[in-house]
N, C-alpha and C positions, 0 to 999 in steps of 0.2 A: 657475574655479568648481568648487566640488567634484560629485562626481554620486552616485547612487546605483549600488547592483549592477546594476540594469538600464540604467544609462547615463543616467538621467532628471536634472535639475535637479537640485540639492539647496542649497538655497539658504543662507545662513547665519544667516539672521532672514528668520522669517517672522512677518507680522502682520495683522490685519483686511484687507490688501490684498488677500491669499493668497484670501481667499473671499466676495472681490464677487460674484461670481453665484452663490453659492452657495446651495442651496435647502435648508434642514434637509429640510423634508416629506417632498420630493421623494427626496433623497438619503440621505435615513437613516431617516423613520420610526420606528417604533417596537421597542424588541427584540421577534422574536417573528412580527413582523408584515413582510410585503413592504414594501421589498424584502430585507429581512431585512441588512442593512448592521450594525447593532447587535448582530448573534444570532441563532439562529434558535429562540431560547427564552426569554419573557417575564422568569424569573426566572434564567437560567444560574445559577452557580455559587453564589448565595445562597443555594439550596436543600440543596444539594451537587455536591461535587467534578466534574470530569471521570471520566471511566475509565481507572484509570492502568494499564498495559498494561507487560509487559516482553517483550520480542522476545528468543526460548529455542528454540534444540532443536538437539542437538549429536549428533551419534554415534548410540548405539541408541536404541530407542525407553524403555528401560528408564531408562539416565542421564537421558534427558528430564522424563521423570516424574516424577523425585527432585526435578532444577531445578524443574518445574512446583509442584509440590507443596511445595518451601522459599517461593515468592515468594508462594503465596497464604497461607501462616503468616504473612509479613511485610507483608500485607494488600494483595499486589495482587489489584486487581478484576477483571483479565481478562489472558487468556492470549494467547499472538502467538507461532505455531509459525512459524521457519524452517526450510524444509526443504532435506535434500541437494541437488545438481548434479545427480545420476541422476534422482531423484525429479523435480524440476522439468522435468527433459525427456524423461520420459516412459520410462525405462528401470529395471530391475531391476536390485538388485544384482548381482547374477551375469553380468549383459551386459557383452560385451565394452569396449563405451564407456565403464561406469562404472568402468574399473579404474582406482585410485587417487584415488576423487573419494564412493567410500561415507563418508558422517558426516561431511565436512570443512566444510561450511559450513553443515549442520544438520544433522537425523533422518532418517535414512533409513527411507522408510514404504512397502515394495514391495507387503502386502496389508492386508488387514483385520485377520488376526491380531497385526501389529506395531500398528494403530489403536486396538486395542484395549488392548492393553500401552503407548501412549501416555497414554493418560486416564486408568490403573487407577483407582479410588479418590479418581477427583475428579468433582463432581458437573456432572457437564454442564447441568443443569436451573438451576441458579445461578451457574455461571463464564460471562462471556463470552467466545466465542473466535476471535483471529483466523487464519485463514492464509493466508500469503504465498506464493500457487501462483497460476500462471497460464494457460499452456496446458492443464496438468492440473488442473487447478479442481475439472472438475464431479466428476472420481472421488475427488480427496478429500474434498470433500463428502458423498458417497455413504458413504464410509468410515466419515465422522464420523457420520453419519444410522445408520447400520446399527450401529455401539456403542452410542450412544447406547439404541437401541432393545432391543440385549441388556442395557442396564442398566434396562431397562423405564421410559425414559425418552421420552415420543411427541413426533415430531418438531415438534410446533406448541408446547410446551415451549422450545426450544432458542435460543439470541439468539448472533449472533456476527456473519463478514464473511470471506467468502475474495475475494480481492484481481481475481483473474479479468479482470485486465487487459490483454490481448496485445499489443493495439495499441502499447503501449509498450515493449511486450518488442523489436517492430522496431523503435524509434527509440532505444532507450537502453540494452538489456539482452540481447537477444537466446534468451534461452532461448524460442522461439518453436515449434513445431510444424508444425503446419499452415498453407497459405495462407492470407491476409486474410480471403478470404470465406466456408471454412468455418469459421474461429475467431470470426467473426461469428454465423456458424450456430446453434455450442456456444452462447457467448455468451446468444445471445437461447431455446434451448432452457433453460438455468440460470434465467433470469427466469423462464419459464412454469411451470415444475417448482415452482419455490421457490414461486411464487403459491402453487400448490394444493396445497402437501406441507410446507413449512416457513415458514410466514406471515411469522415474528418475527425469519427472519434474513436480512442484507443481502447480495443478489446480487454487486456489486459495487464495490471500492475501485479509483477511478481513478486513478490514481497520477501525481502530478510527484514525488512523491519521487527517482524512478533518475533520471529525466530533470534533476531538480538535481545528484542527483550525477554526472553524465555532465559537469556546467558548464554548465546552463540558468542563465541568469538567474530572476527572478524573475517578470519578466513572459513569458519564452519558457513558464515553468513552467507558468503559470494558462493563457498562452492555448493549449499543445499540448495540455493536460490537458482542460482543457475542448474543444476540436475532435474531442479522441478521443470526450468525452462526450457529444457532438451525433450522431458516426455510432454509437455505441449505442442509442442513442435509435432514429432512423433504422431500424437495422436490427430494432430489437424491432415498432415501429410495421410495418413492411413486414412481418413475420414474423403479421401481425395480431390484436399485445395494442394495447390500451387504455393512453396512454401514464399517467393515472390509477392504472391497475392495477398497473404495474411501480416508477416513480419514485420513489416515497415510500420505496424500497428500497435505492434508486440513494446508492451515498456515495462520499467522494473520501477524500486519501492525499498529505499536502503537506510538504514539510521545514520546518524554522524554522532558519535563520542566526542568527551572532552578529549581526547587524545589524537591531537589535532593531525598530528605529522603520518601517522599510519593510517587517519583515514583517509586522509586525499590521497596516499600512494592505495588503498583498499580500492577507492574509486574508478583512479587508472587503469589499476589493473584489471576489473571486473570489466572496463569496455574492451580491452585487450584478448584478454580471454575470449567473450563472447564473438566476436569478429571471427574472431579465428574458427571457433565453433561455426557460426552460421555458414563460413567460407567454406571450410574445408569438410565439415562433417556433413551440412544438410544442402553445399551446392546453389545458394544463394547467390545471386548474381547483383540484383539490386543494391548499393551501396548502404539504403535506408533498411534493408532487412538486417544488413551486419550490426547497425551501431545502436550501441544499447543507453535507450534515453531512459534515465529515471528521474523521479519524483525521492524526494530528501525529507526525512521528519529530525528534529532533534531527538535526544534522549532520553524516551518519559522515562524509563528503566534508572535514569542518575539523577532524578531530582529528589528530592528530599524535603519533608514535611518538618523540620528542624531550620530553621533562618530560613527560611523557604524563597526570600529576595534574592539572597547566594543565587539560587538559582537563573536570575537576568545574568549573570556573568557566566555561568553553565554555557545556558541556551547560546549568548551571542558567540562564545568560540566555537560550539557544536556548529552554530549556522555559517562563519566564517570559515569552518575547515569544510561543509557541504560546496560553500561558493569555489573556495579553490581546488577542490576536487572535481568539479564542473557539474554539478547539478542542472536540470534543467527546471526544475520549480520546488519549492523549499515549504515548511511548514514550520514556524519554530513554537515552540511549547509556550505554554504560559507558565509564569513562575509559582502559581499558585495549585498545578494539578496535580501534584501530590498529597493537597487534604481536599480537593474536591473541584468537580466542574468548575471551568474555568469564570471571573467574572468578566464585565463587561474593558472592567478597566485594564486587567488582568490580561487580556485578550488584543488589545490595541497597543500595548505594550511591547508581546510578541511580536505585531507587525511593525510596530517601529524600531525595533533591532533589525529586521532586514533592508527595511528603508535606510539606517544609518550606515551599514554594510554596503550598500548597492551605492547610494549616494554622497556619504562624507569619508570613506576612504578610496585607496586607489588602488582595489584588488579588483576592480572593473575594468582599469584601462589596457590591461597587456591580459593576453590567452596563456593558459597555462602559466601561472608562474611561476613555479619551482621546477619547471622541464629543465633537467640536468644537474638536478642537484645532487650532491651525491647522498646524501641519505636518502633523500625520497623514494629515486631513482633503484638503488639497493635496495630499501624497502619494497618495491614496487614487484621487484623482478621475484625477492621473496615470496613474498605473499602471491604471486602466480604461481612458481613453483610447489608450494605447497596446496593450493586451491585447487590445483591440476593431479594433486596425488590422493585430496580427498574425495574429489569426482568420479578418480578413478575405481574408487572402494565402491561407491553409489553403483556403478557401472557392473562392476564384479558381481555383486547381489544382484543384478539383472533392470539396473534403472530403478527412479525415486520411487516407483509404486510398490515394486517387490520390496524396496529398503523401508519402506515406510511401512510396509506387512510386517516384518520383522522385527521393527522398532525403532531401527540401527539411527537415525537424525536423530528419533526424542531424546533417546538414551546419551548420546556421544553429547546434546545442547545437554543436559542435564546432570552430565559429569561437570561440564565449565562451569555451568551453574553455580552448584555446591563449592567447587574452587574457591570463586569467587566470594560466596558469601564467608566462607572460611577466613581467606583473605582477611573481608571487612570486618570479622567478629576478633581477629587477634591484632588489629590494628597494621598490621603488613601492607594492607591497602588504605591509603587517606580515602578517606571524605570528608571534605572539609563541614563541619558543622554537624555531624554525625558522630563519628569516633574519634577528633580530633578539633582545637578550636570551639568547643562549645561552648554555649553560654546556662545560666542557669534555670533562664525562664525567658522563650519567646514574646514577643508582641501579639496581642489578643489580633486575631482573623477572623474576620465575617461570611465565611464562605458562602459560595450559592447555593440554593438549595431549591429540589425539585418538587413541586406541588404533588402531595401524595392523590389529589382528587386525580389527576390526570388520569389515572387508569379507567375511574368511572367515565369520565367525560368522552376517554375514545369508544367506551364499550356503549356509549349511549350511541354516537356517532354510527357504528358498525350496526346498531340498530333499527334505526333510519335509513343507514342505507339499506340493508334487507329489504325491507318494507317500502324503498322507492324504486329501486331497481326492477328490470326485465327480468326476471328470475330463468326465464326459460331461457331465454338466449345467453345466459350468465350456463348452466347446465350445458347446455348445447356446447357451449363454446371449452368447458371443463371435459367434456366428454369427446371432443375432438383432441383434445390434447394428450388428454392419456391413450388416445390411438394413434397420435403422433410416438406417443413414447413407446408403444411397442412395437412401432415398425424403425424404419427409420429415416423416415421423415424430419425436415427441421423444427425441433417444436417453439421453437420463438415463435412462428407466424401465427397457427393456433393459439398460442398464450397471449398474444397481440390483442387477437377477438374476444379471448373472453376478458380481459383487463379492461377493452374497452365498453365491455359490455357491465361493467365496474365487479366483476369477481376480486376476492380480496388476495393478498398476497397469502394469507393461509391457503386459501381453497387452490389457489392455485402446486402450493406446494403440499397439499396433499393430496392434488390429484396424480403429481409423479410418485409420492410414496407408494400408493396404490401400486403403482407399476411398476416400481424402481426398488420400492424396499429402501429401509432406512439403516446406515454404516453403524458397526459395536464393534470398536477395537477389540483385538485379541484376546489383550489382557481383561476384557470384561465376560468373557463367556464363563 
């Protein structure tokens, strides 16, 4: 019998049998309406599109901008900064750790004045925007808050999403920081800030995406993803918000596979799920705390540096099964990022596979459209049931934090892993253009490539600014915030002051080191 990615049945006809007990009411409801199975919006895409999103930022903050500024000409609706190695873990360019790692796998943003030279000229009051930061969250946020504002734009204006997910960062990615429980701390200080300073923009994107591409399944996907979502919750609640007050804020962060049919039932089922959670386990009353809006990437984890054009045929069914699994804004890959940053053409490419989706077919015009089918539907119901039994394991260890003490996510994503790769090395799994299909010599690729000066040129920049800046009130303002971190205080507002007072994203995140101490998994003691 065949199975699915997550190992489930997959039957080869399915019919009326497939949903004897099956309850429409119950299990799908209305689009819009709990348990939100259909949607989590009456009219999805018949109104208009998703938000198509392309994932940008290379090098300086200056080439950024250009990128940024060509893809909203080409009519994308919102923005998706990747940032540098340095930047995500919390260093300056001029630190000794970031040597060799400024611009390589995105913008390297050390203060405000690069934040500012990131957005020149584009209107933050109308772009949506996301970023892909995590440990450092709250100071690029802060970043973006504080341009935004020399553009005399006020922060209740602004709509976006910084990604803010750590917990993941231990189980699949590691650019982590701090220990567990003051990145819970941050965490749940971002929610209360955003309450009362930036209403319209989403605290947090939970991510299975790195966790798919680490080798989660599909179901390890939904259920790590959501157990990390459960002790957010937890800790904002303990921290004493109002789970009402934060949720409706609260969004997720999921891949879509070639493997079209189990990930739109994957999708259903994760808003399904989660409803029910918010409903019954955390007492959510608000409709907009139940329903779980995510953000959709393609599959960098399946593209392949072999015909690497294959890839435009990847991307567009990964982004057509995002569409019909009801994404609320989509990212699709470029075909070319499996030998290197994406190019310009490379990149407009991607956005016109969702434009061709959204406007030359007609998976826009009806909500849900495979509600009732009977695979999907089976599928659907599977894949909850089992997402529901591997939560519960998460739950037994004492929640995702004790599980992630443990090991128990990296380990269980790293068994599929290896599967996997297994799989593709005895040929049992296609890829097409890889272990099957190939040819004997590609077509020569120009890829892009990242100006190795750039390191010098930001370390010149951070020097400059030393030497322009209030130093004192730059201290001052560093030295309130590590009094912020050891009481407990919100430290965004202090970190506000000294950002504005242009401290750099290192100093600021060594000034919670100082007081926080920096996380060494287990296995490295």
């Amino acid at each position: 019998m065949a199975t699915t990615e997550s190992d489930l049945p997959f039957e080869a006809l399915y019919d009326a049998s497939a949903l004897a007990d099956f309850d429409a009411a119950t299990q799908l409801g209305e689009p819009g309406r709990y348990p939100f199975t259909r949607g989590v919006y009456p009219s999805m895409y018949t109104g208009r599109p998703w938000t198509m999103r392309q994932y940008a930022g290379f090098g300086t903050a200056k080439e950024s901008n250009e990128r940024y500024k060509e893809l909203v000409a080409n009519g994308t609706g919102g923005l998706s900064v990747a940032f540098d190695l340095p930047t995500q873990m919390g260093y300056d360019s001029d630190a000794e750790l970031a040597h060799g790692e400024v611009g390589k796998v995105g913008v390297a943003i050390d203060s405000i004045d690069d934040m500012q030279l990131l957005f020149d000229g584009l209107p933050l009051d109308e772009v949506s925007t996301s970023m892909t930061i995590n440990a450092p969250a709250s100071t690029l946020l802060l970043m973006y808050q504080l341009t935004a504002e020399q553009q005399g734009i006020a922060a209740d204006k602004l709509t976006g999403t910084i990604q803010n997910d750590v917990l993941k960062e231990y189980i699949a990615r590691g650019t982590y920081i701090y220990p567990p429980a003051e990145s819970l701390r941050l965490t749940s200080d971002v929610f209360a800030y955003c309450h009362a300073e930036i209403p319209r923009w989403n605290t947090i994107s939970i991510s299975g995406y790195h966790m798919a591409e680490a080798g989660a399944t599909p179901v390890q996907e939904v259920a790590f993803t959501l157990a990390n979502a459960k002790e957010y919750v937890r800790a904002a609640m303990a921290a004493g918000l109002t789970v009402d007050d934060f949720a409706p804020r609260l969004s997720f962060f999921f891949v879509a596979r070639t493997t079209l049919l189990e990930e739109v039932a994957k999708f259903r089922a994760a808003r399904r799920i989660w409803a029910r959670i918010m409903k019954e386990e955390f007492g959510a009353q608000n409709p907009k705390s139940q329903m779980l809006r995510f953000h959709t990437q393609t599959a960098g984890v399946q593209l392949t540096a072999q015909q690497p054009e294959v890839n435009l045929v990847r991307v567009a069914l990964q982004g057509l099964g995002a569409v019909l699994g009801g994404t609320q804004s989509l990212h699709t890959n470029s075909y070319d990022e499996a030998i290197a940053l994406p190019t310009a053409k490379a990149a407009r490419l991607a956005l016109r596979t969702q434009q061709v989706i959204a406007y030359e077919t007609d998976v826009t015009k009806t909500v849900d459209p495979f509600a009732g089918s009977y695979v999907v539907e089976a599928l659907t119901d599977d894949i909850e049931d089992a997402v529901n039994a591997l939560m519960q394991q998460v739950e037994d260890k004492g929640g995702a934090v004790k599980a992630i003490e443990e090991g128990f996510q990296k380990s269980e994503i790293e068994r599929s892993a290896y599967a996997i790769a297994l799989e593709i090395d005895s040929k049992e799994r296609t890829v097409v253009g890889l272990n099957r299909f190939t040819i004997d010599k590609d077509d020569k690729y120009e890829p892009l490539r990242v100006n190795p000066a750039i390191e010098a040129e930001q370390a010149a920049r951070l020097e400059q600014l030393r030497k322009e800046r209030d130093n004192a009130a730059v201290t001052k303002g560093l030295d309130a915030l590590r009094k912020a971190a050891e009481g407990t205080d919100n430290v965004l507002f202090p970190m506000r002051e000294a950002l504005a007072a242009r401290a750099t994203g290192g100093e600021v995140s060594s000034a919670l080191r100082d007081v926080w101490g920096m996380y060494v998994p287990r296995e490295q003691f």
